[in-house]
N, CA, C and O atoms as a DFTB+ gen file, in Angstrom:
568 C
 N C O
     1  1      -9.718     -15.076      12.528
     2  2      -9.465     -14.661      11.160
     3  2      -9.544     -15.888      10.243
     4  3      -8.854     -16.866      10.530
     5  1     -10.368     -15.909       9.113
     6  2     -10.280     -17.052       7.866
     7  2      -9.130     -16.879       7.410
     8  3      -9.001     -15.769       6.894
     9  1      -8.110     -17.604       7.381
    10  2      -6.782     -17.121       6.752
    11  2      -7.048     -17.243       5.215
    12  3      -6.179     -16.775       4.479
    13  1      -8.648     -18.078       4.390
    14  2      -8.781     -18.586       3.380
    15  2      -9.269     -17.134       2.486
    16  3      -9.408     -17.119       1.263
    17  1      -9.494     -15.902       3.431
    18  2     -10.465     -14.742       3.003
    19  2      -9.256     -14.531       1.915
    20  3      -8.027     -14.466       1.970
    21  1     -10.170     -14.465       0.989
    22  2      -9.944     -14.015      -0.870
    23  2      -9.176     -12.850      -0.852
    24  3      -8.140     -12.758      -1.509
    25  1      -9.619     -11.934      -0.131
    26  2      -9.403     -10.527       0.399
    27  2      -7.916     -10.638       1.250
    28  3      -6.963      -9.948       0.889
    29  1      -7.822     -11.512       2.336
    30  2      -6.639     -11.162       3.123
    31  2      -5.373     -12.521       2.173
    32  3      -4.210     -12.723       2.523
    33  1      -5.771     -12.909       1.521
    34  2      -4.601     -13.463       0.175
    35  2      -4.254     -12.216      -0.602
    36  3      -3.143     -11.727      -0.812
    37  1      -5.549     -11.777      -1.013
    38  2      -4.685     -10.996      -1.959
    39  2      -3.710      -9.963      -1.078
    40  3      -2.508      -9.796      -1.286
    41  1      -4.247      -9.524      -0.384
    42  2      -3.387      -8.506       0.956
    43  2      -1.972      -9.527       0.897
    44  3      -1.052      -8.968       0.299
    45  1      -1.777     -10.326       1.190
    46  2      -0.717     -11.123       0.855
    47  2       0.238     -10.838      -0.390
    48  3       1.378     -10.375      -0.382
    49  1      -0.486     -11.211      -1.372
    50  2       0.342     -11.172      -2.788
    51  2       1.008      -9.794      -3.075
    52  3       2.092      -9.489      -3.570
    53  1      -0.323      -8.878      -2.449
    54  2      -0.025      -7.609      -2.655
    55  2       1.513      -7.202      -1.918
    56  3       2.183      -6.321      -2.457
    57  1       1.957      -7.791      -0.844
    58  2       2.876      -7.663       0.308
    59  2       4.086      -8.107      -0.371
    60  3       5.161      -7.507      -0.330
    61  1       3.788      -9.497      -1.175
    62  2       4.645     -10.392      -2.281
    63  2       5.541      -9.163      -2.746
    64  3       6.647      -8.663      -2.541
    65  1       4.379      -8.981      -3.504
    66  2       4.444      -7.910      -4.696
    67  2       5.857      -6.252      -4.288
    68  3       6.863      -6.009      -4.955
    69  1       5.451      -5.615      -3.268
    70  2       6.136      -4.993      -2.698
    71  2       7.889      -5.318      -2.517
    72  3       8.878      -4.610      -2.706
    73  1       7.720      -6.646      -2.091
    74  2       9.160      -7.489      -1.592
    75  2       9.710      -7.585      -2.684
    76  3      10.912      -7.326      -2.617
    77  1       9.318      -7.869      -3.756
    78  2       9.854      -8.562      -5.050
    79  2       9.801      -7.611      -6.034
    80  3      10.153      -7.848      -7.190
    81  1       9.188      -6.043      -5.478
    82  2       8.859      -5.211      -6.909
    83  2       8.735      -5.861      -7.926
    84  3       9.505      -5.827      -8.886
    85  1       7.426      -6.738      -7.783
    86  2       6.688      -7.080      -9.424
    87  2       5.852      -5.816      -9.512
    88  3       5.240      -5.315      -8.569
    89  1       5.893      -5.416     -10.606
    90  2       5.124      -4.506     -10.424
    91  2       3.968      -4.947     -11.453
    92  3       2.808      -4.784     -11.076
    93  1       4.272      -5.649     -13.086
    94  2       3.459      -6.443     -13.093
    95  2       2.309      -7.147     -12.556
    96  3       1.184      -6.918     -13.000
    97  1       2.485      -7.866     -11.765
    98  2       2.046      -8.590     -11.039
    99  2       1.394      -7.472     -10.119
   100  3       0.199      -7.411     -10.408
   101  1       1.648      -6.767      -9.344
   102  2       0.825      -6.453      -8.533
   103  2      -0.350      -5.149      -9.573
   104  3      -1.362      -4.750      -8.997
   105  1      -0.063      -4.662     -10.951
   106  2      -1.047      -3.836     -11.065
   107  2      -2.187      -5.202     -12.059
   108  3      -2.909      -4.694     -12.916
   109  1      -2.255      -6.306     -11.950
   110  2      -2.523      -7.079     -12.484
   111  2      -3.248      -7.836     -11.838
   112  3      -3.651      -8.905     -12.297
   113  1      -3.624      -7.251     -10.268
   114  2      -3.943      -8.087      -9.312
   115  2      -5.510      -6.813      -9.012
   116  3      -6.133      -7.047      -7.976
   117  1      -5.942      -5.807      -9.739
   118  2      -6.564      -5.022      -9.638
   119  2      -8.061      -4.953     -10.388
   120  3      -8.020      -4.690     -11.590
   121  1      -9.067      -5.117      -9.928
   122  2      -9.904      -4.631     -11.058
   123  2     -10.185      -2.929     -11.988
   124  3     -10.030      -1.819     -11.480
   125  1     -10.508      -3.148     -13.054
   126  2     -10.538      -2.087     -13.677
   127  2     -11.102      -0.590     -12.990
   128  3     -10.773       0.562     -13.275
   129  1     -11.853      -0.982     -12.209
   130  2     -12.150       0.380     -11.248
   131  2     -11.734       0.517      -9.988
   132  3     -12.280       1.429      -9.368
   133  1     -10.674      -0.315      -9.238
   134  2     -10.057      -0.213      -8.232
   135  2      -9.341       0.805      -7.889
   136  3      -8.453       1.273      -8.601
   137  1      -9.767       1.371      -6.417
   138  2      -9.042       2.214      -6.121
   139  2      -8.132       2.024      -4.681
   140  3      -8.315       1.398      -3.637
   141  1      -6.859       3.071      -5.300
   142  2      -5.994       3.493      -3.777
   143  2      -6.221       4.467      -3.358
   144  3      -6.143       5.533      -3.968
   145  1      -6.624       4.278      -1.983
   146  2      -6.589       5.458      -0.980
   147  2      -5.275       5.089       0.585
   148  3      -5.486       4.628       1.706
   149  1      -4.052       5.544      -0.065
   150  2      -3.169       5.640       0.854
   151  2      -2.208       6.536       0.725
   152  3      -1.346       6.467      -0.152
   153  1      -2.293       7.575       1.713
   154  2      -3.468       7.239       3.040
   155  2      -4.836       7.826       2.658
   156  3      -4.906       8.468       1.610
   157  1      -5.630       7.706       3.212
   158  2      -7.099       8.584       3.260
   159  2      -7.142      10.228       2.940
   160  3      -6.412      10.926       3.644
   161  1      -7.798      10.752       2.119
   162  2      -8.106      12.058       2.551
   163  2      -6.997      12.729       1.703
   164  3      -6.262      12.060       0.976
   165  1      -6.889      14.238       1.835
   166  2      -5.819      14.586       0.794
   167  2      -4.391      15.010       1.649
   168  3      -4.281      15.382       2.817
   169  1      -3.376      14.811       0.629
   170  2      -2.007      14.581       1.282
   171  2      -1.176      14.880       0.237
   172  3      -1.620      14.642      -0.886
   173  1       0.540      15.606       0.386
   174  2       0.672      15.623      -1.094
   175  2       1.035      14.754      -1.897
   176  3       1.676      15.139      -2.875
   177  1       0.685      13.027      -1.710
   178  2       0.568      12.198      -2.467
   179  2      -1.121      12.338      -2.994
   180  3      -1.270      11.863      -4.119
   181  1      -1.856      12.664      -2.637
   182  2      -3.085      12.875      -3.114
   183  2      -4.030      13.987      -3.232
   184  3      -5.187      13.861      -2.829
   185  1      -3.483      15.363      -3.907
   186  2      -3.777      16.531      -3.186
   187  2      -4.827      16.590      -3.044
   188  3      -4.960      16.781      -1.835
   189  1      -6.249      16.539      -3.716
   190  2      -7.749      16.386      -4.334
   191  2      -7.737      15.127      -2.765
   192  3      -8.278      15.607      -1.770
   193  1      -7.351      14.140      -2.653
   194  2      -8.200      13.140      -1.393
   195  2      -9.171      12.150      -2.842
   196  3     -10.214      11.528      -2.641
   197  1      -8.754      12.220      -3.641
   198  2     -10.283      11.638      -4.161
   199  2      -9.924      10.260      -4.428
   200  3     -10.856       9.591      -4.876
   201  1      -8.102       9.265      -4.168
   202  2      -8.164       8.112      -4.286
   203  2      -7.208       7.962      -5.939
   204  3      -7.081       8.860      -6.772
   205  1      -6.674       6.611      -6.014
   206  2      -5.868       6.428      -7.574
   207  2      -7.019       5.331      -8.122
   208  3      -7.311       4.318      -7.485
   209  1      -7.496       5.621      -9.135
   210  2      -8.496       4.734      -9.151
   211  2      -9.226       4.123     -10.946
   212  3     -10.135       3.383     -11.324
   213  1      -8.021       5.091     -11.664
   214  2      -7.884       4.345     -13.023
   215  2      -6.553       3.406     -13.183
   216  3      -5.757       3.502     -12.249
   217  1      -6.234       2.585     -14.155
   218  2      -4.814       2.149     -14.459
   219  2      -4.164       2.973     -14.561
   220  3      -3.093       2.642     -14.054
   221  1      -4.118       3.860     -14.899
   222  2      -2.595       5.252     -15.442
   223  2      -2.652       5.129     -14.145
   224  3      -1.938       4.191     -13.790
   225  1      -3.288       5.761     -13.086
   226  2      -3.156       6.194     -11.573
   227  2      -3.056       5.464     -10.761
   228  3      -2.509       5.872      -9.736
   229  1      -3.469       4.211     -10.804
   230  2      -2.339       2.717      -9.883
   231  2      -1.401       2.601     -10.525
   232  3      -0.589       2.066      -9.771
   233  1      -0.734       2.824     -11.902
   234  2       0.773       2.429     -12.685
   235  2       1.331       3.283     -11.758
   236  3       2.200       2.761     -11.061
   237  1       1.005       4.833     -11.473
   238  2       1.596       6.154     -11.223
   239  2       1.930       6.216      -9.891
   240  3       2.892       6.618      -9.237
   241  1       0.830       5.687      -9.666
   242  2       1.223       5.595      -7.423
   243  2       2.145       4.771      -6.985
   244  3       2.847       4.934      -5.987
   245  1       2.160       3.256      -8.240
   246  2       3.228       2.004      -8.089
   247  2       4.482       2.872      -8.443
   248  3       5.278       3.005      -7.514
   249  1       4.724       3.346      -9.358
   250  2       5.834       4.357      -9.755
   251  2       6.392       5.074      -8.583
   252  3       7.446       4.752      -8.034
   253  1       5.583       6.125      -8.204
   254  2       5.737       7.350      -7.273
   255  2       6.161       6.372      -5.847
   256  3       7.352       6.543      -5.588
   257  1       5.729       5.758      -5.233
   258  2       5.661       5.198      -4.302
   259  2       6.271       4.187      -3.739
   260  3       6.747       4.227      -2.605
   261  1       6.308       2.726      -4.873
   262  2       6.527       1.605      -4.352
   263  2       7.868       1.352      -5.006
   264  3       8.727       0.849      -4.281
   265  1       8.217       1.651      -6.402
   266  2       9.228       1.497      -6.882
   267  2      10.444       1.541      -6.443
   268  3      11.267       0.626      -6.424
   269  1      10.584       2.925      -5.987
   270  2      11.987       3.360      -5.364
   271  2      12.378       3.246      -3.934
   272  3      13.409       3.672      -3.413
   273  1      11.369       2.589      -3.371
   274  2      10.976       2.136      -1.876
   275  2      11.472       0.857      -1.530
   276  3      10.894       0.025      -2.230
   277  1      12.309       0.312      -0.740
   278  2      12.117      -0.970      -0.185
   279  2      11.163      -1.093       1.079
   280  3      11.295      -0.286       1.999
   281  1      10.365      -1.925       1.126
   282  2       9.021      -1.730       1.896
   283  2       8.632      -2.803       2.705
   284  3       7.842      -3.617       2.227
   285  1       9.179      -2.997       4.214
   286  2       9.133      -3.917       5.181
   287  2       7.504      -3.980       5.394
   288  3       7.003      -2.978       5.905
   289  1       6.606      -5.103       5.038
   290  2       5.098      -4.881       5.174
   291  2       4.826      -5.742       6.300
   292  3       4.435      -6.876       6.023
   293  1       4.967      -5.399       7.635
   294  2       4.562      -6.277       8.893
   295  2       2.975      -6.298       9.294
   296  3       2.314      -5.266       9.407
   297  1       2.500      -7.500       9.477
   298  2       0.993      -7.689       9.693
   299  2       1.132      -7.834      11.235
   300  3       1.955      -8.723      11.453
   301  1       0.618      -7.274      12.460
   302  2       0.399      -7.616      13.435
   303  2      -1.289      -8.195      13.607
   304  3      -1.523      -8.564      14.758
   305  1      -1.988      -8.270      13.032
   306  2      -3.102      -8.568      13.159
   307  2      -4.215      -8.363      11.891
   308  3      -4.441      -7.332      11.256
   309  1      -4.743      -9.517      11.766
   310  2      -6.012      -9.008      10.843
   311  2      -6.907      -9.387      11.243
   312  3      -7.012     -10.038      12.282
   313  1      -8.040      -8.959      10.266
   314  2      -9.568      -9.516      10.670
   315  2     -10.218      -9.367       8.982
   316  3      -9.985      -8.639       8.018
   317  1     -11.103     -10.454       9.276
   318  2     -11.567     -10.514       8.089
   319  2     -13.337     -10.713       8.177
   320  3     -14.125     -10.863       9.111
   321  1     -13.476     -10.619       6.579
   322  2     -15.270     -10.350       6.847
   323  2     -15.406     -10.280       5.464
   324  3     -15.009      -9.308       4.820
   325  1     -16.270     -11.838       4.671
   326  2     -16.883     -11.611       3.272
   327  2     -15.820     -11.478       2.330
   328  3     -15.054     -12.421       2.133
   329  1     -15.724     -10.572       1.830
   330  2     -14.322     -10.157       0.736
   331  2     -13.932      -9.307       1.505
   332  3     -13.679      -8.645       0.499
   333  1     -13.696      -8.805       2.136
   334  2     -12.879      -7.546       2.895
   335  2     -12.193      -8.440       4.221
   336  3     -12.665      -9.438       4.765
   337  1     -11.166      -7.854       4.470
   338  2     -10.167      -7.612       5.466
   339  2      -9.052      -6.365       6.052
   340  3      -8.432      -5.765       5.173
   341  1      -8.846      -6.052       7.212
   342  2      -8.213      -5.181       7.451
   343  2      -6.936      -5.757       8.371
   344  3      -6.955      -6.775       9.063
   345  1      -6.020      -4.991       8.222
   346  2      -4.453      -5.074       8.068
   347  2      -3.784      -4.088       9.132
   348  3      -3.433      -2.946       8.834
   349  1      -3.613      -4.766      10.674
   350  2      -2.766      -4.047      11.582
   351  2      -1.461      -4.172      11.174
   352  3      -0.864      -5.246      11.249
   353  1      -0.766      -2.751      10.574
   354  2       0.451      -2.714      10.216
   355  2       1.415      -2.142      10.889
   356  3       1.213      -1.504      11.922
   357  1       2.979      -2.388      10.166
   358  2       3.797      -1.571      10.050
   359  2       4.569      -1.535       8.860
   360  3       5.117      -2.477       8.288
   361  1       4.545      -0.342       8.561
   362  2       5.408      -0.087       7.074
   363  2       7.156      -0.110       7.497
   364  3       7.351       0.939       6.884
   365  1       8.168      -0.360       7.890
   366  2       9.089      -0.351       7.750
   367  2       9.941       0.376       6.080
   368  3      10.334      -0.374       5.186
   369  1      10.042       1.703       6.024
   370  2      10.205       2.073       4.307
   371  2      11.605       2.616       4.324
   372  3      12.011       3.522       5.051
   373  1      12.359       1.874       3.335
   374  2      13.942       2.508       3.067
   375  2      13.516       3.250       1.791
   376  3      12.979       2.590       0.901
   377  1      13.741       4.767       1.605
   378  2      13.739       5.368       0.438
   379  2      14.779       6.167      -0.133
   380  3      15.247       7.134       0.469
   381  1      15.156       5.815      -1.248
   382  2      16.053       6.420      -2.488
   383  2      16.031       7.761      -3.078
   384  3      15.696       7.784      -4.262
   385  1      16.318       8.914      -2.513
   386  2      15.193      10.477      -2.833
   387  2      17.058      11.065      -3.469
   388  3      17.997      11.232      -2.691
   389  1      17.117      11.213      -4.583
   390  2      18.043      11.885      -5.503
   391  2      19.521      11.713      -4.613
   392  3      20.343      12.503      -4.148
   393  1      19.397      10.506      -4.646
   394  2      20.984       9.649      -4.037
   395  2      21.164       9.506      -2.693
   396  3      22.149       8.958      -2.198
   397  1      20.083      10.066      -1.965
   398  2      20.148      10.164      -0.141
   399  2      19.708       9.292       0.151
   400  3      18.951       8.997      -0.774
   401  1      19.610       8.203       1.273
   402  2      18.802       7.370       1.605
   403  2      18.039       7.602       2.781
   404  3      18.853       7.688       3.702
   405  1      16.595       7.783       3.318
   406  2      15.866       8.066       3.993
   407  2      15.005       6.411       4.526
   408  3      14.594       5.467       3.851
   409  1      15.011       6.639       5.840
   410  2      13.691       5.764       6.417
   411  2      12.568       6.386       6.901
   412  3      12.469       7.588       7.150
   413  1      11.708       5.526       7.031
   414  2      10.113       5.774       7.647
   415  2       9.470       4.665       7.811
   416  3       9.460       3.577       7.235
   417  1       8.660       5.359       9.145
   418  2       7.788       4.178       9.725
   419  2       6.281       4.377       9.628
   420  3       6.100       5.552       9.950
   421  1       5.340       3.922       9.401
   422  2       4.253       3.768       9.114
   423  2       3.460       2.418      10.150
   424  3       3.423       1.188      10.109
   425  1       2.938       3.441      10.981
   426  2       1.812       2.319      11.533
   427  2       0.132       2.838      11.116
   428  3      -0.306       3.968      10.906
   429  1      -0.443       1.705      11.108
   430  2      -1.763       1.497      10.686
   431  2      -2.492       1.072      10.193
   432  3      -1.780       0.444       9.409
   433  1      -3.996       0.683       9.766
   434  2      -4.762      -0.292       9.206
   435  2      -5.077      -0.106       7.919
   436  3      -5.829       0.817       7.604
   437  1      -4.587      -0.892       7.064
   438  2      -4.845      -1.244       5.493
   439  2      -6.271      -2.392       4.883
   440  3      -6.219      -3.581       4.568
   441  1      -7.130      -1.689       4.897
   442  2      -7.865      -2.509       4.481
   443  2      -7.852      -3.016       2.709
   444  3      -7.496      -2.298       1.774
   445  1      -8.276      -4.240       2.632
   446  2      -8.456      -4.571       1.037
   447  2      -9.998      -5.105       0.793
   448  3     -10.564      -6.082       1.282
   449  1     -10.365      -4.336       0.071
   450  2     -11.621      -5.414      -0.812
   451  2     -11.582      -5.956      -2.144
   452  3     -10.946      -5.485      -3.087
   453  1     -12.436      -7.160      -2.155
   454  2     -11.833      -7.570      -3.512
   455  2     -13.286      -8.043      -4.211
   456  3     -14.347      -8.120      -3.591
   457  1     -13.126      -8.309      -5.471
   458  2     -14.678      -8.706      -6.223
   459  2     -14.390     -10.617      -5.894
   460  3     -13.599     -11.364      -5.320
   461  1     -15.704     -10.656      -6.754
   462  2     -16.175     -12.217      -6.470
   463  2     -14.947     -12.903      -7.545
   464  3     -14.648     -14.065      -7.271
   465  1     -14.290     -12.331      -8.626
   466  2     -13.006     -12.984      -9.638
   467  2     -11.808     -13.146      -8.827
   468  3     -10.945     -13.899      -9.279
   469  1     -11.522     -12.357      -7.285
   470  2     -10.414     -12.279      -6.973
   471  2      -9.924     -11.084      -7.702
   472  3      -9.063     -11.352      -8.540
   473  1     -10.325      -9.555      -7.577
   474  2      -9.269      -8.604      -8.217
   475  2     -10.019      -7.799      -7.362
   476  3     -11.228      -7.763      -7.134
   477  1      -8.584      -6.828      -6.708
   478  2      -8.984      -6.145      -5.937
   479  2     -10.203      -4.728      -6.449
   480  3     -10.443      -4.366      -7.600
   481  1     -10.646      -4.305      -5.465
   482  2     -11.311      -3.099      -6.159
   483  2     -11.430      -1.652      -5.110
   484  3     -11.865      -0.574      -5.515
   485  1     -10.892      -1.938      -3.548
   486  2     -10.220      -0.779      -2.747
   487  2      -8.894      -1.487      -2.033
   488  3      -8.614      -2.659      -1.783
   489  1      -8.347      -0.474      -1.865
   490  2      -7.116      -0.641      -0.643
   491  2      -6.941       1.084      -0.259
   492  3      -6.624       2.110      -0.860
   493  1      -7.404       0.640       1.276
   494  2      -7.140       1.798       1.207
   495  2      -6.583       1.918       2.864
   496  3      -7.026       1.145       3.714
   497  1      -5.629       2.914       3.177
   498  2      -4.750       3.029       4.515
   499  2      -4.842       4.179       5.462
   500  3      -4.464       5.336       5.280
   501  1      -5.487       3.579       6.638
   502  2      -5.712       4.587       7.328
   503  2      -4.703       4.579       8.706
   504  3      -4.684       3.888       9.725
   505  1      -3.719       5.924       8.104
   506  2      -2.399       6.488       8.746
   507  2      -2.569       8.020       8.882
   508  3      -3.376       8.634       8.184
   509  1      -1.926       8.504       9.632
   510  2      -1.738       9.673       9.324
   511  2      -0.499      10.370       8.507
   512  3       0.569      10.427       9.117
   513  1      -0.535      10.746       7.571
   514  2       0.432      11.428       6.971
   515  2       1.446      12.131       7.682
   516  3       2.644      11.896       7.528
   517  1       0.930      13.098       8.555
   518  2       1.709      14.158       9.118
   519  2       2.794      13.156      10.448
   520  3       3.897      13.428      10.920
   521  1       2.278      12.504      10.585
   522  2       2.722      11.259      11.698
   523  2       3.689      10.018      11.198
   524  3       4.416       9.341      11.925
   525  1       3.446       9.841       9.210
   526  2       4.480       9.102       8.641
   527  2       5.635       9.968       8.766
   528  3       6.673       9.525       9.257
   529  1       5.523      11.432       8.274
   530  2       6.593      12.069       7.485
   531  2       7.373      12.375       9.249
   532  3       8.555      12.717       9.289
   533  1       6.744      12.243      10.288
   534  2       7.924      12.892      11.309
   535  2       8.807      12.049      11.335
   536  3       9.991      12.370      11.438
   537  1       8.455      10.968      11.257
   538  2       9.380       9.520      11.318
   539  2      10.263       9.629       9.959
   540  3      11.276       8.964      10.177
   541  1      10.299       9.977       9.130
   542  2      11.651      10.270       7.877
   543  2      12.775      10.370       8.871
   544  3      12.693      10.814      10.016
   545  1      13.584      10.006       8.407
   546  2      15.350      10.364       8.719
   547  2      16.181       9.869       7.892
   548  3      16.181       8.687       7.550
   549  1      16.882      10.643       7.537
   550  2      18.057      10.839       6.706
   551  2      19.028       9.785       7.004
   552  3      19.513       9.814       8.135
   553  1      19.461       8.719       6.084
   554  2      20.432       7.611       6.602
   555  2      21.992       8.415       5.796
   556  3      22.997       8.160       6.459
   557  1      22.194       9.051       4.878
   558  2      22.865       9.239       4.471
   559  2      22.893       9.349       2.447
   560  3      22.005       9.481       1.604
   561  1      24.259       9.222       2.388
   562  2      24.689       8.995       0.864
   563  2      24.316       7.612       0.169
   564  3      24.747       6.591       0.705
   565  1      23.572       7.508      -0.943
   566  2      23.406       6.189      -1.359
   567  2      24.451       5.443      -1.847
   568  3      24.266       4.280      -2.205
């Protein structure tokens, strides 16, 4: 792996970004036509499958998603290639759902591509949905 790939930094910052809820910072790290696809395909974070792929719709997914989330981002492995790299994960996710606190685990590969400026322009995660949500469990009262 180039640890120098443009692509697996920003995968980095992006990880930053998560830890530190900048959210700033991480929709700032995007090019203007960048899209999210996480996970792949349609889900009811994405009913259509077709990806978040204006600013309103990366603000909205950072919102929906990352905000109310504390989000353990473990790399077991990458590989890299050009501007692209892909991301053996685990999501470790504590979530905040109307005062309950819930976990979930997420394994799988996150790839990022990025342009020649350094701004991303895909990320996209290939998990299975139906395979995140069995892993939910209820921790209790917040």
């Amino acid at each position: 792996m180039n640890e120098k790939n443009l692509a697996y930094q920003m995968s980095l910052v992006s990880r930053e970004c998560l830890k530190t809820k900048d959210k700033k910072r991480w929709l700032s790290m995007w090019a203007t036509d960048g899209i999210i696809e996480d996970p792949i395909g349609p889900t009811i974070l994405d009913p259509d499958g077709a990806g978040h792929s204006t600013p309103e719709a990366r603000e909205a997914f950072y919102d929906r998603n990352i905000a109310s989330a504390d989000i353990e981002y473990i790399i077991h492995d990458t590989y890299t290639s050009h501007l692209e790299c892909a991301n053996i994960v685990t999501l470790n996710v504590l979530l905040d759902i109307d005062g309950k606190k819930y976990s979930q685990q997420v394994n799988g590969v996150f790839t990022y591509s990025c342009n020649q400026e350094g701004k991303l322009t895909a990320l996209r995660g290939f998990w299975e949905f139906d395979e995140g949500a069995a892993t939910l469990k209820e921790l209790g009262v917040a």
